[in-house]
LOBA-748178 format. One line per 10 residues: their letters; for each residue x, y, z of C-alpha. Coordinates in steps of 0.001 Angstrom, whole numbers, plus 500000, padded with zeros to 6 digits. Layout:
N
a = X,Y,Z; ...
# end
This chain:
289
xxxxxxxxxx = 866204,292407,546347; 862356,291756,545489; 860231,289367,548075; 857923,286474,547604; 855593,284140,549313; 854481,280653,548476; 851309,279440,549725; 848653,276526,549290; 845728,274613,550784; 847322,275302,554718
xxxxxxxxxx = 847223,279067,554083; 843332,280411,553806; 842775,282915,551092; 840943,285129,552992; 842662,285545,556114; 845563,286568,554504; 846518,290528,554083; 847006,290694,550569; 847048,294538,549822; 848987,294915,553340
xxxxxxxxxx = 851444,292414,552367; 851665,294140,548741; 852162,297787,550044; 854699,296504,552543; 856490,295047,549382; 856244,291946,548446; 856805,291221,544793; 855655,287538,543628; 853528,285227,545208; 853710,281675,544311
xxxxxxxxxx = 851140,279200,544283; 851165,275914,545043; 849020,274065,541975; 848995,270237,542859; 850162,267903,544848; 850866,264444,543241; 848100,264229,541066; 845631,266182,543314; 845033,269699,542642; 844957,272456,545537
xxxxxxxxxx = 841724,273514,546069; 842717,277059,547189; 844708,277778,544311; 842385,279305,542471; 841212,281794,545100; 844920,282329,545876; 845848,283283,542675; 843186,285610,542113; 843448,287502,545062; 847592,287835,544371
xxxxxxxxxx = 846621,289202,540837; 844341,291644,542148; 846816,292853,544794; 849386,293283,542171; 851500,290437,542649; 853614,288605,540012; 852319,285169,539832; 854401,282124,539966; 853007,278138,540752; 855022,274554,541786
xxxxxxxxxx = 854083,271562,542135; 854540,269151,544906; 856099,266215,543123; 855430,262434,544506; 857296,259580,543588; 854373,257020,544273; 852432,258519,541346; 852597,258702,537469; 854954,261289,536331; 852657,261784,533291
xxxxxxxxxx = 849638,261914,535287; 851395,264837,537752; 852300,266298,534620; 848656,266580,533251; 847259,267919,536570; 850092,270275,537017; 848570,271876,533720; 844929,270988,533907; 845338,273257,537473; 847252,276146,535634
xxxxxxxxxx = 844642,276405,533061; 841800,276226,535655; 843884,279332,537329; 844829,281396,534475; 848775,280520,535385; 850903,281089,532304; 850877,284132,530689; 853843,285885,529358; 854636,287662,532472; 854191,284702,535039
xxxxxxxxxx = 857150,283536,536329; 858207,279758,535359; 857151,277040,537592; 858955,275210,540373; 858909,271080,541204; 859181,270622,544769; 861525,268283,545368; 861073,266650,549344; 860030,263533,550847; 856615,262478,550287
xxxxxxxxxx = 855757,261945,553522; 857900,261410,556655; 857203,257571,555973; 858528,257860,552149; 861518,259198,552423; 863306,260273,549291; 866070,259021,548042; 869021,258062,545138; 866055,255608,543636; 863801,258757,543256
xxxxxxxxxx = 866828,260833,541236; 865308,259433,537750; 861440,260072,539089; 862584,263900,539667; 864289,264286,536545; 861965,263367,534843; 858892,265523,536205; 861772,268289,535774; 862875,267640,532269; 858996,267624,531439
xxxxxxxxxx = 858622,271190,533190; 861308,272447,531927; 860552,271751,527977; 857511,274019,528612; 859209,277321,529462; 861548,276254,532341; 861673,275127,535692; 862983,275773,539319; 864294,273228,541368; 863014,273901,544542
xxxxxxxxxx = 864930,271876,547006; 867168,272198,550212; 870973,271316,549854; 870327,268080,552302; 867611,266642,549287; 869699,267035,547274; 872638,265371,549185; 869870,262575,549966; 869085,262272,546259; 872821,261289,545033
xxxxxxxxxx = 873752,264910,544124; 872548,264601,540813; 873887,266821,538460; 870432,267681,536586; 869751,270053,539728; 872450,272156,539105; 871746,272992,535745; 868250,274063,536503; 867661,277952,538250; 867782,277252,542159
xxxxxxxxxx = 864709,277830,544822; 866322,277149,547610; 864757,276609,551296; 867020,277092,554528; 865708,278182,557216; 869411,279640,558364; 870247,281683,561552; 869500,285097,560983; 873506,285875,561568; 873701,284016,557849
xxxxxxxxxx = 873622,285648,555081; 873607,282598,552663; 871400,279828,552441; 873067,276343,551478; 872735,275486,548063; 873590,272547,546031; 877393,272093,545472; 877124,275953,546509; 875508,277060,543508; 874499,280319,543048
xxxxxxxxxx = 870149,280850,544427; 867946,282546,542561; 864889,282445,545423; 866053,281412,548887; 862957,280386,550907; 864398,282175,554390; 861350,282463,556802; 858586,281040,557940; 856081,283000,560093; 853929,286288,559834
xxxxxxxxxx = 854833,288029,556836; 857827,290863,557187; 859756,292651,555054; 863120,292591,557148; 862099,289800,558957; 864802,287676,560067; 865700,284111,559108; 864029,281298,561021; 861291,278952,561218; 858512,281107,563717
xxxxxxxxxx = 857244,278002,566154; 854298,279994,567414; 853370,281759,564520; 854470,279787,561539; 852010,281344,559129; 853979,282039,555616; 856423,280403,553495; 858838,284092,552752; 861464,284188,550008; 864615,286797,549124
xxxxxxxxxx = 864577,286753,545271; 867926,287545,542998; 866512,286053,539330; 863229,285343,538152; 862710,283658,535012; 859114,284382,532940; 856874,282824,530678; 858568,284917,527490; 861697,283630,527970; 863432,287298,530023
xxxxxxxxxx = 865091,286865,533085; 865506,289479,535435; 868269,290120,538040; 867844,292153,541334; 870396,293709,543194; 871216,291907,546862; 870651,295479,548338; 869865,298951,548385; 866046,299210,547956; 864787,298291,551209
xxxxxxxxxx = 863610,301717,551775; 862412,302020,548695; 859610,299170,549962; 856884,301131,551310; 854441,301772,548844; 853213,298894,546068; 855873,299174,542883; 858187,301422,544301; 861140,299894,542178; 859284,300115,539171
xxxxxxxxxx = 859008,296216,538551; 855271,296570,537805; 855959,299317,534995; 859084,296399,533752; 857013,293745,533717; 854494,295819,531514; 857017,297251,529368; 858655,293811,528766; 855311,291875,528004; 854429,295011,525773
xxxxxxxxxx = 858148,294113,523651; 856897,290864,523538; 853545,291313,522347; 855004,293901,519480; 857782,291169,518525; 855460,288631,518330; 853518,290535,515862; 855824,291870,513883; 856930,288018,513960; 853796,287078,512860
xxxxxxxxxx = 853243,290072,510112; 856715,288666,508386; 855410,285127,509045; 852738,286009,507403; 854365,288005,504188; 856544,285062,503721; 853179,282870,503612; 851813,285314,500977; 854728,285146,498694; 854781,281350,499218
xxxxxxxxxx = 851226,280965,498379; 851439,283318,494905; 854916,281542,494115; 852380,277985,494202; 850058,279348,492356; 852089,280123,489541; 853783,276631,489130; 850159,274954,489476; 848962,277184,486502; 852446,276456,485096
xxxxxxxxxx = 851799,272785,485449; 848411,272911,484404; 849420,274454,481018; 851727,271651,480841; 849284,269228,481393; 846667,270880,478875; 848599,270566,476035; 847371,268321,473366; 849167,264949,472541; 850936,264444,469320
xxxxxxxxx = 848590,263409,466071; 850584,260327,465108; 849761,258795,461211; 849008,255205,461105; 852144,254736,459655; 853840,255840,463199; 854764,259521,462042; 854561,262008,463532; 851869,264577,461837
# end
């Protein structure tokens, strides 16, 4: 089991224990890159200091209904590029799927809106639906959610072991816990403290395409020092494959261009031999000469 955070504007960069949090074990750390068309002006900062601590980066966006999908879109992007959000060994991003506001509920009339921002996401490199098992319910039950890789939030009773999903699909992040941040800490939204949005990860999904599946189990102990499951020296390794595919992908590419280019060059000067050769004399009596 690996751990993750989500944070954005209500979280301040600096007051937050990045190393500490690191070193106890958290994995991934996602940031939240827009909301609507407005971009968070923490992420930045938030994303840096994540990087630095060693976290795996990961981003959503807050999707509204009363705005432009297109528009969201574009800042969603414009805000991962102003970030650095999007290399190889980030993990996909997630559309937050909730009402707008307590005045704006959502609803079935907002399915289309969602699937659209999703289907948009998605054509990029992927996307997590990030969404509780009553928005979904709320939204019609669409079946577009259930073919997308599930961030689920429930903030259960820390007797459960499961969160509830959509049509009990299978989670791959279950947003558990709200409060300071703890590795074991139970499930449950901390009233008095409610500083951190805390996730239990299964299956992460990266910018390359890999997807990676952690046991339910087992390594707790193992939690005490930064990398101590070796998912820094994966991540490496796998961005390392993909860096040596993609040139050899290129180097093949770029044979095939090569051959291509002399097999053009020798029909032109074919053609232009053709082209050179001089025109039948003809007699003025119409023969041939």
């Amino acid at each position: 089991m690996l751990y993750a955070i989500d944070v954005s504007h209500h979280q301040s960069p600096s007051a937050l224990d990045w190393a500490g949090m690191r070193a106890a074990g958290c994995d991934l750390c996602i940031v939240r890159l827009t909301y609507g068309t407005k971009k968070d002006a923490l992420a930045k900062e938030h994303a840096k200091r994540a990087r630095d601590a060693g976290f795996a980066i990961g981003a959503y966006a807050f999707a509204r209904p009363t705005e432009p999908v297109a528009d969201q879109f574009q800042a969603f992007w414009e805000a991962a590029g102003a970030i650095g959000y999007g290399k190889v060994e980030d993990v996909i991003p997630a559309l937050d799927i909730e009402d707008d506001t307590p005045a704006r509920p959502i609803g079935p009339e907002h399915a289309a809106f969602f699937e659209e921002f999703a289907a948009l996401l998605k054509a990029t490199q992927g996307c997590y639906a990030y969404i509780t098992q009553r928005d979904w319910t709320r939204l019609g039950k669409p079946d577009w959610v259930l073919r997308l890789p599930l961030f689920v939030a429930h903030y259960a009773a820390p007797s459960r072991p499961e969160p509830a999903t959509p049509n009990g699909m299978p989670w791959c992040i279950w947003q558990h816990r709200v409060g300071p941040f703890e590795i074991n800490g139970p499930s449950g939204y901390d009233q008095i403290h409610p500083l951190l949005d805390q996730s239990r990860v299964r299956r992460l999904h990266f910018f390359n395409g890999e997807e990676m599946t952690f046991a339910d189990a087992g390594d707790e102990e193992l939690r005490l020092v930064p990398d101590a499951d070796g998912t820094d020296a994966v991540r490496q390794a796998r961005h390392d494959a993909w860096v040596q595919a993609s040139a050899t992908e290129a180097a093949l590419t770029s044979q095939a261009d090569l051959l291509e280019a002399d097999r053009n060059r020798a029909f032109r000067a074919e053609m232009d031999t053709l082209d050179d050769e001089p025109e039948s004399e003809v007699d003025p009596e119409g023969n041939n000469a």
